[in-house]
N, C-alpha and C positions, 0 to 999 in steps of 0.2 A: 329592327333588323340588325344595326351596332352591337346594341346587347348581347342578342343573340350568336353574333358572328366573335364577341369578344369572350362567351361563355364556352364557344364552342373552343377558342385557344387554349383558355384556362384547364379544358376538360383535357387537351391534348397535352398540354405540360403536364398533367397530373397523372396520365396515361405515358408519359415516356418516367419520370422519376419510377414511378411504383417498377414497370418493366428493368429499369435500370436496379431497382433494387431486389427483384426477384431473380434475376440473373446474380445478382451476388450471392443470395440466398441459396442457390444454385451449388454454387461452387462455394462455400461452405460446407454444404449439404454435403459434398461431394467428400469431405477430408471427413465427415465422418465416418467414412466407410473405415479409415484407419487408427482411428480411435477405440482403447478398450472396454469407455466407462459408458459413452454413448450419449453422455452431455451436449454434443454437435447435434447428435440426429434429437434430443431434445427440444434442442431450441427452435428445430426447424418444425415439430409439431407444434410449439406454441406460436410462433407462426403462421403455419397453417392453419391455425384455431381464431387465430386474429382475421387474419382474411375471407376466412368465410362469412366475417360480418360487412365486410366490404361488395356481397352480393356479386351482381353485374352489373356495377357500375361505373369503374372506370377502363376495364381495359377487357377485350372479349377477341379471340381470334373466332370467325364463323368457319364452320365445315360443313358446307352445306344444312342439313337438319337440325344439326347439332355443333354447339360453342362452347369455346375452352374459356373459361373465366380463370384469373389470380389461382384462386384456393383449388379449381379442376387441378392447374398445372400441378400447383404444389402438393396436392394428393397424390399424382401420378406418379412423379418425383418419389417423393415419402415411399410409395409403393414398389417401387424398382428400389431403392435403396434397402428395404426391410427385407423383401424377396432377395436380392444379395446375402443380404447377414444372414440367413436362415441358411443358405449356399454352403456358407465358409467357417461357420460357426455353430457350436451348441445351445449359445445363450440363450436362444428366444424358446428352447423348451423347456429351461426352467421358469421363462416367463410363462408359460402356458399354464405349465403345471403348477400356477400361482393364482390361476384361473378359476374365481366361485361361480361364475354364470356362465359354463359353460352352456347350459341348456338353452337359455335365450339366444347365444350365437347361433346356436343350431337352426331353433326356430327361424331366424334370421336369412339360413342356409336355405334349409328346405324352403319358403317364400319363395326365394330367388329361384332357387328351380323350378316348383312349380310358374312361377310368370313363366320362365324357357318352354317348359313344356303349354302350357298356356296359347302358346303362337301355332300350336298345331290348329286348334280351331278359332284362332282370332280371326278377323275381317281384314284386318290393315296390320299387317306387321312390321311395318313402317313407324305406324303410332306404339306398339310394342315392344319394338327393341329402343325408341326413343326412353321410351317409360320406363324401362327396365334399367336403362342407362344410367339415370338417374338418381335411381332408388338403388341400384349397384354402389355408385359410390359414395351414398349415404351409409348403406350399411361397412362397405368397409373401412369408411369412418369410423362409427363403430368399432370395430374389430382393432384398429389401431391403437385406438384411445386407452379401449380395454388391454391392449397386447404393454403399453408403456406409460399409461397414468396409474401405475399401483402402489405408491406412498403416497400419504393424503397431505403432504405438503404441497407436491406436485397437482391433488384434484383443488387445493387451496390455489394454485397459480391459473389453472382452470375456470374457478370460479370466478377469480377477477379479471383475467381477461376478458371475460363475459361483462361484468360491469365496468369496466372502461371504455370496453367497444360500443358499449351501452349508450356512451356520454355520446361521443362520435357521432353515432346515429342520433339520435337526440337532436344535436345540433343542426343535422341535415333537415330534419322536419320541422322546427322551428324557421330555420333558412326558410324551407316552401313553403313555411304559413305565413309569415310575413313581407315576404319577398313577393310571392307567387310565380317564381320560378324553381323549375322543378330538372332532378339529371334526367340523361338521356333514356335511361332505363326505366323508367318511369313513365305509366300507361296517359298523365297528367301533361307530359313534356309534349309543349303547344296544342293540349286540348283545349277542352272549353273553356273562355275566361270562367266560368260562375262554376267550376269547378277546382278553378285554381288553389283556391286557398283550405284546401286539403292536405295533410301532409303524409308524404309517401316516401322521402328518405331515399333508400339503396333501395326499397323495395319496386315490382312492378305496381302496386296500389296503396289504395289506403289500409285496405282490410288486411292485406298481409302485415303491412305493418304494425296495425294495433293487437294485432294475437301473439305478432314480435313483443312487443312491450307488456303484454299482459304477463308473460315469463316475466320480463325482466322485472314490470313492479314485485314482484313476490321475491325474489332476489334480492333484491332493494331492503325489500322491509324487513327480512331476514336481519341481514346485515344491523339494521336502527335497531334490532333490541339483543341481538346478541352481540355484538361487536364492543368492547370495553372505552376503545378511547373517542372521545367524546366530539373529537371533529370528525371524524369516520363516520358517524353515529347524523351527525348533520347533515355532512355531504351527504348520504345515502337517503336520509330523509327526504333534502331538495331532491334529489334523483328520482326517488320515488315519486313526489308530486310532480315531479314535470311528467312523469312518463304514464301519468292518470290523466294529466290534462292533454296532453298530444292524444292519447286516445278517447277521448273525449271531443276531440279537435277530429278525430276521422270519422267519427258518427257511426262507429261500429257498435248495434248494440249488443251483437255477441259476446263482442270482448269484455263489453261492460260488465255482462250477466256472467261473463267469468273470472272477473273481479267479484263479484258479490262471493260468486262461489267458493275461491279461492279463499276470500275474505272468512266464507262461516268457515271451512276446514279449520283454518288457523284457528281460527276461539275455539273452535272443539278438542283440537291439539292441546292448545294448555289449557284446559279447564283439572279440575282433579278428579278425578275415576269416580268420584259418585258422583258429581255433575256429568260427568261424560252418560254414564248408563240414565240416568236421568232423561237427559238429552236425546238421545237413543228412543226412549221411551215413546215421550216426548214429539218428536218427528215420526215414529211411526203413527200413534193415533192420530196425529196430526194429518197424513199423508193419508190413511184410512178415512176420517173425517170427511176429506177433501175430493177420495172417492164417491164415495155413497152420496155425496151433495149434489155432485157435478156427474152424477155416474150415464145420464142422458148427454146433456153436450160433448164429456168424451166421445161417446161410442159413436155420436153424430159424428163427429169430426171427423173419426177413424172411417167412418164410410164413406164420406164425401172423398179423403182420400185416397180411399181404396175403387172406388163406384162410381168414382165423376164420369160422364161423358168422354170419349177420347174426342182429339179436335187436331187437325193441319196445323202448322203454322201458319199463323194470319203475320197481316202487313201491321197491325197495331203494336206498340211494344207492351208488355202486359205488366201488372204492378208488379212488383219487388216479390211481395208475399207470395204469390200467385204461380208464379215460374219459379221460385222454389219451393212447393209444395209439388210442381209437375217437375221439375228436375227428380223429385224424390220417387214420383209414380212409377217415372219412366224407368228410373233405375228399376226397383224393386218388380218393374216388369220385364226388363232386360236376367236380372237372377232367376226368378219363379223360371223366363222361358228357355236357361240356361242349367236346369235343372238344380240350380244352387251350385255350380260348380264357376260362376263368371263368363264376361264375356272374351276374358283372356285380358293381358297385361295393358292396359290403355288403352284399352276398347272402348271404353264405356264411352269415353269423350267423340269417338268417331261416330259412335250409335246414336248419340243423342247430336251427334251433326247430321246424317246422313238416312237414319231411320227411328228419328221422333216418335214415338205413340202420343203424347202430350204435347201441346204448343208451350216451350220453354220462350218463346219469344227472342230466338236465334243462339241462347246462350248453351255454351256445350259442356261446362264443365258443371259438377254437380253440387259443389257447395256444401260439403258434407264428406268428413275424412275416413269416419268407418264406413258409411255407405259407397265412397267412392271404393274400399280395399272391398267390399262385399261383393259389388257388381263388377267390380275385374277379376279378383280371383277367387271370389267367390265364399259362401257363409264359412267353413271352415279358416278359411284366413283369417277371416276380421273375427272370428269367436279366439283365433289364437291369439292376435294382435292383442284384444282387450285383454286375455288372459296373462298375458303379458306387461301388460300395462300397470294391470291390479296387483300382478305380482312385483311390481317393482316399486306400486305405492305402500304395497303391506309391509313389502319389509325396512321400507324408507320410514315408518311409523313406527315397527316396533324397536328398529334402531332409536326410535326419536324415546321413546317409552325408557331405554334403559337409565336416564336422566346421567345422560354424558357430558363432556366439557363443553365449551361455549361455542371452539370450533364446530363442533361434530351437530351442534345443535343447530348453528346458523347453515350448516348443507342439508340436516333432514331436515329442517320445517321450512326454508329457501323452497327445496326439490320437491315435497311435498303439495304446499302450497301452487307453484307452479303447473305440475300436472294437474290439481284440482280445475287451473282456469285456465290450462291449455285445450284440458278435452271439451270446456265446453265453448271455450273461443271454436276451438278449429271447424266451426259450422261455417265462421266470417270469410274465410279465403274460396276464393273459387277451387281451388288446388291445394295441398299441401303436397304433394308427390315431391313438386315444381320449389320448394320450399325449403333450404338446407339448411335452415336453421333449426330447423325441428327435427333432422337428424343430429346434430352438434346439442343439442338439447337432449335427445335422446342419450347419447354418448358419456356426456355428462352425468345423468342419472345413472346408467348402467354401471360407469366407473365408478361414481360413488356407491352401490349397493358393493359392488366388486370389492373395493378396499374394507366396507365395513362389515363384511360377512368375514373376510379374513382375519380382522381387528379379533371380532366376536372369536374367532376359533384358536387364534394362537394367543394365550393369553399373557405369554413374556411379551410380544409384537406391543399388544396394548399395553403392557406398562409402558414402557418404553416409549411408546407415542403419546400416553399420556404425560411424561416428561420433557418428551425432548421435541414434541409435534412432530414428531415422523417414525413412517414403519415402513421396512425396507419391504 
């Protein structure tokens, strides 16, 4: 109980400093408004980018349904500040018009309305404007990122925030692996002992956080083979293995499987263009092979599926496997009876509380991040979402293809890699909605296609930042 009451002070000094220094951050923030280079309102987005790896963990105002965390305030901030400069100023339309993805913002756009309009036949618009909340201020992450990271010294200062917040977190899940105490935020803090020694960091669990670290290893590794100096090169390596082993330590085996994943992307990256079509070859017969062998237990599988018995929820808790295979029924029978249009913006989670087809054994969330965009707003969404996805890994590769300098190389096969073994981690979290780091993730990618499609088009821009590392 001492511990506990001494952990709980420690948490409260740590919650008045950070406030204390967001407040300053504040009133900085605030003289950039009078500044004409915009270096102020700079530093207050790398800021902002730092803190959003600090989750909700130390400091949370509640509003009811919904809580202001660090990185909410200072978005909000950021966003009243930029909505000013756009006021008083022409600047931000040349920043626009410096804009190569424009398209994806768009998609981004329409999303967001579609959820709005979504609440006309949702159930609970309560759980829809929370969700939309959410996912609002992911995207306009987003949109900021793109509107003021467009020199790639700048996506380079990006990058390593990312890996030093990195270290940070690290240390917090080390702390609850061997301590076994865990922050407040934290679904672990005073559960069950024989649960303790799990590490969950800033995150609510364990499985958010190893889909957290399975970006970052890939980040990581980047870093150990393109990076020149030789302690850089180290540190990143140890960084790397710890951040195999902490997710190892949470027993996700999604995350694992997308490390593997991640892992062959990468050797298929650098192989040379005849191993590559090779390779290609290679995996399809392979994947054919593996059809026609197993082409009975698939189709089994697929019916049992689709064809099990529907069932109440019972009082037993059901295996792991088992309740997400009916999380997945239930979805896919929530779209079919939604005519493929969703059940509207954060619905799914109410339907699978309140009208189950399948016994998930009480759990509401679906554990599956394009299934959860399908069954809220339905197949055209999540068909955009991937199309979008794919489009920003094709062009992160054939950037990687044009065999560029060492920077340009450690963000596409980093970014690359990464989405490899993000999309197939994000089955591990219950949520990703709920998850901003995977919009800061997101942001990341888009700004990097952003500055290297510009790169590709102006080609004084690329000398020049082939010289001097930066292009305005």
């Amino acid at each position: 109980m001492l511990e506990a009451v001494r952990a709980d002070a420690g948490f409260g000094k740590i919650t008045v400093l950070l406030l204390a220094a967001m407040i300053g951050i504040a009133g900085l923030a605030l003289l950039s408004a009078f500044t004409t280079n915009g270096q102020m309102f700079m530093g207050l987005i790398y800021i902002l980018i730092a803190c959003t790896f600090l989750n909700q963990a130390f400091f949370a105002v509640h509003l009811g349904f919904f809580s202001l965390f660090i990185y909410r305030l200072l978005l909000i901030g950021a966003g009243a500040l930029h909505i000013a400069g756009i006021l008083t100023n022409r600047y931000h339309i040349d920043r626009w018009n410096r804009v190569n993805v424009k398209g994806i913002l768009m998609f981004f756009a329409l999303w967001f309305t579609y959820g709005l309009l979504s609440l006309l036949w949702a159930k609970s618009v309560t759980y829809g404007i929370k969700y939309l909340a959410l996912m609002g201020m992911g995207m306009f992450l987003i949109y900021l990122i793109v509107m003021f990271i467009q020199r790639f010294d700048q996506l380079m200062v990006f990058y390593g925030i990312w890996l030093v917040m990195t270290i940070f977190v690290m240390a917090i899940g080390f702390y609850n692996h061997f301590t076994h105490h865990h922050l407040p935020s934290s679904t672990l803090y005073n559960g069950p002992q024989y649960k303790q020694h799990y590490p969950t960091s800033v995150f609510f669990n364990q499985n958010d956080f190893a889909t957290f670290l399975c970006i970052s290893f890939f980040l990581y590794a980047a870093a150990v083979k393109n990076m020149k100096n030789g302690y850089v090169k180290a540190v990143s390596l140890l960084f790397a293995i710890c951040a195999l082993y902490l997710i190892i330590l949470t027993g996700s085996r999604a995350s694992l499987l997308g490390i593997c994943a991640g892992a062959a992307v990468y050797v298929f990256i650098l192989l040379p263009s005849l191993l590559k079509k090779l390779a290609l070859y290679a995996a399809g017969a392979g994947a054919a092979l593996f059809a026609v062998l197993f082409a009975g237990r698939i189709t089994n599988a697929v019916l049992n599926l689709f064809s099990a018995p529907q069932a109440m929820p019972g009082q037993q808790p059901l295996p792991s496997n088992l309740a997400r295979a009916n999380l997945l029924k239930n979805a896919f029978h929530y779209v079919i009876d939604s005519w493929g249009f969703g059940v509207g913006a954060g619905n799914v989670s109410y339907y699978l509380k309140a009208e189950p087809v399948y016994d998930t054994g009480g759990v509401v969330e679906v554990h599956n991040w394009l299934v959860e965009i399908m069954a809220n707003f339905g197949v055209l969404t999540m068909l955009g979402y991937l199309t979008v996805y794919l489009f920003l890994f094709w062009t992160l590769y054939k950037c990687h293809e044009r065999k560029s300098e060492n920077q340009s190389r450690l963000v596409t096969e980093g970014l690359i890699t990464a989405m490899a073994g993000f999309l197939v981690s994000s089955i591990s979290p219950s949520s990703v909605s709920n998850l901003f780091f995977h919009w800061v993730f997101l942001s990341l990618v888009i700004a990097a296609v952003n500055i290297l499609r510009r790169l590709q088009k102006e080609p004084a821009v690329t000398a020049y930042y082939e010289k001097q590392g930066d292009a305005r």
